[in-house]
N, C-alpha and C positions, 0 to 999 in steps of 0.2 A: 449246279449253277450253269443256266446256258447264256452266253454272251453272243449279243449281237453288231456286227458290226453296223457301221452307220456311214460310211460315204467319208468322214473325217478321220485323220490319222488320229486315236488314242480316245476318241468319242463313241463310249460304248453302252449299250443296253444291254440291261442284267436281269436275269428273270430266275430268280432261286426256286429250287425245286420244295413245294406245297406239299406238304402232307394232311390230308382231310379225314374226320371220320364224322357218326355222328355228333362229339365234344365238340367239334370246330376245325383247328387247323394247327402246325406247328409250320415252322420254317425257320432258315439261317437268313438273316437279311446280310449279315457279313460273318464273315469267319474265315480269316487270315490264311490259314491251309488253303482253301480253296479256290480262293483269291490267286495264290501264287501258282495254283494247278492249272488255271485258265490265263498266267502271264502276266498279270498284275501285282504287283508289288509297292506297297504304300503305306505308311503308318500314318494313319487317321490322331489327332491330337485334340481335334476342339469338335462337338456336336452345335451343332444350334437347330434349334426347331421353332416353328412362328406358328400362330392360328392368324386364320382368314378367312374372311366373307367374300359371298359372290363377288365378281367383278374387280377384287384389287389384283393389281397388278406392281409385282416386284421385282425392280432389275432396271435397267440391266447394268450389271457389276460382276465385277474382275478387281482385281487384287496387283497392284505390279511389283515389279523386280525391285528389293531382292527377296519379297518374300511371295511370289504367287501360289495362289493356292487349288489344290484339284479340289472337288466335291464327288459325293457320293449323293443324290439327292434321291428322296424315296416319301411317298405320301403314307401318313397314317391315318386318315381321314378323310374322304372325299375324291374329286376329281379336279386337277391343273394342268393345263396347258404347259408344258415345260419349253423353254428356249434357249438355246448356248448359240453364240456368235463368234465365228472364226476370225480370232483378232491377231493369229501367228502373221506378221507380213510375208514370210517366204513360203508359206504353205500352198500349193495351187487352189484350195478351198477356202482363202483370206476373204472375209468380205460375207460372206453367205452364213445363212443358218438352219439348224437343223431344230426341230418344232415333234416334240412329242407328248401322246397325253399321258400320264402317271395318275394312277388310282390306288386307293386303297384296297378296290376289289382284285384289279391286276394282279399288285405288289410288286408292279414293274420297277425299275431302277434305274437312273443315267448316270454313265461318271462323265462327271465333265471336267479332263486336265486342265493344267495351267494352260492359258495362253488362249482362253477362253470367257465374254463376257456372258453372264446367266441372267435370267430372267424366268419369268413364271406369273400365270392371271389365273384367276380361282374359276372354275365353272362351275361346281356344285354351291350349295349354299352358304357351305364354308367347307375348309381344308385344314387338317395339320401337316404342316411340312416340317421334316425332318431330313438335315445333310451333316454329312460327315467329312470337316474340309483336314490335310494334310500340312495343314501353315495353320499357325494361329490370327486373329483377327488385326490387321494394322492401319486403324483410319487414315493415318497420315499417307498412303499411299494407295488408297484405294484411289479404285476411279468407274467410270461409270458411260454408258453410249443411250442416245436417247431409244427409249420405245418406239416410237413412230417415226425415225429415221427413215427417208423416203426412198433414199438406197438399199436399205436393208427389206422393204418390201414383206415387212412380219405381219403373217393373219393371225391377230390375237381372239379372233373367233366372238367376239365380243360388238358390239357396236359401242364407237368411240364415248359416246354417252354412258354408257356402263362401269368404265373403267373407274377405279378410285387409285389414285399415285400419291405418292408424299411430296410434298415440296421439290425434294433434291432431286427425286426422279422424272420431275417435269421437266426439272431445269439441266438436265445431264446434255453434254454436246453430243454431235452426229458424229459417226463414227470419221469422218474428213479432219473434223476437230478434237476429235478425245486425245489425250495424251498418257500411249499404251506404252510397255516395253518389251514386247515379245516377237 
């Protein structure tokens, strides 16, 4: 497993080591050993994984205190724009985000700690995403920063027409108004 770092404290890129031959491929997308060999330490509790067509776009949400939750986020189909937004307030990287793409040909990874809001827009024609969060799911205190926050300055790689959101993600406040606890 090579881990990369990323400019954010605990914001990291995972790239498992691929085995190929002519059958295909194997690989460990997680495996706890190895995990803890490269410094990470986290017991994963809940999976969720979504399918999606071009242009949706999902997020951005964070989980707050007392339960926030890290992700392990990873494509099994297609290609996404990935987005975590630094919502630690004492962190010198508060405010900013860090934008990468995840494929299923890559088999790239991001973990994205607590104290981060996530997001993700489909490029390919659709996507299965697949994350592995360390909290279980708890509506009552989720919460959410909008997409197109003009502070946040996110290229969703898309033209604004493209996009497809759900309701609650149109209507999420800017990060000036979210009500975060990290």
């Amino acid at each position: 497993m090579q881990v990369i770092e990323t400019g954010f404290r605990d914001l990291k890129v995972l790239e498992p080591k691929i085995f190929g031959d002519e059958r295909g491929y194997f690989m460990e997308p997680y495996n706890k050993q190895t995990m803890l060999s490269v410094g990470i330490d986290l017991d994963f509790v809940q999976d969720n994984q979504s399918s999606s067509r071009r242009g949706v776009l999902r997020g951005l949400h964070f989980q707050n205190a007392p339960y926030p939750q890290t992700k392990l986020i990873r494509v099994l189909k297609g290609l996404i724009l990935d987005i975590a937004v630094d919502i630690r307030k004492h962190e010198s990287t508060f405010g900013k985000h860090f934008s990468l793409e995840l494929s299923s040909e890559k088999k790239n990874q991001l973990l994205v700690p607590k104290g981060f809001a996530h997001g993700f827009v489909v490029l390919s024609d659709m996507a299965e995403v697949l994350y592995k969060c360390d909290e279980y799911y708890h509506p009552e205190i989720e919460g959410g920063i909008l997409y197109n926050d003009p502070s946040l300055n996110i290229d969703w790689l898309l033209e604004e027409s493209e996009l497809i959101l759900s309701e609650k993600d149109k209507n999420h406040p800017v990060l000036a108004e979210a009500k975060y606890e990290f």
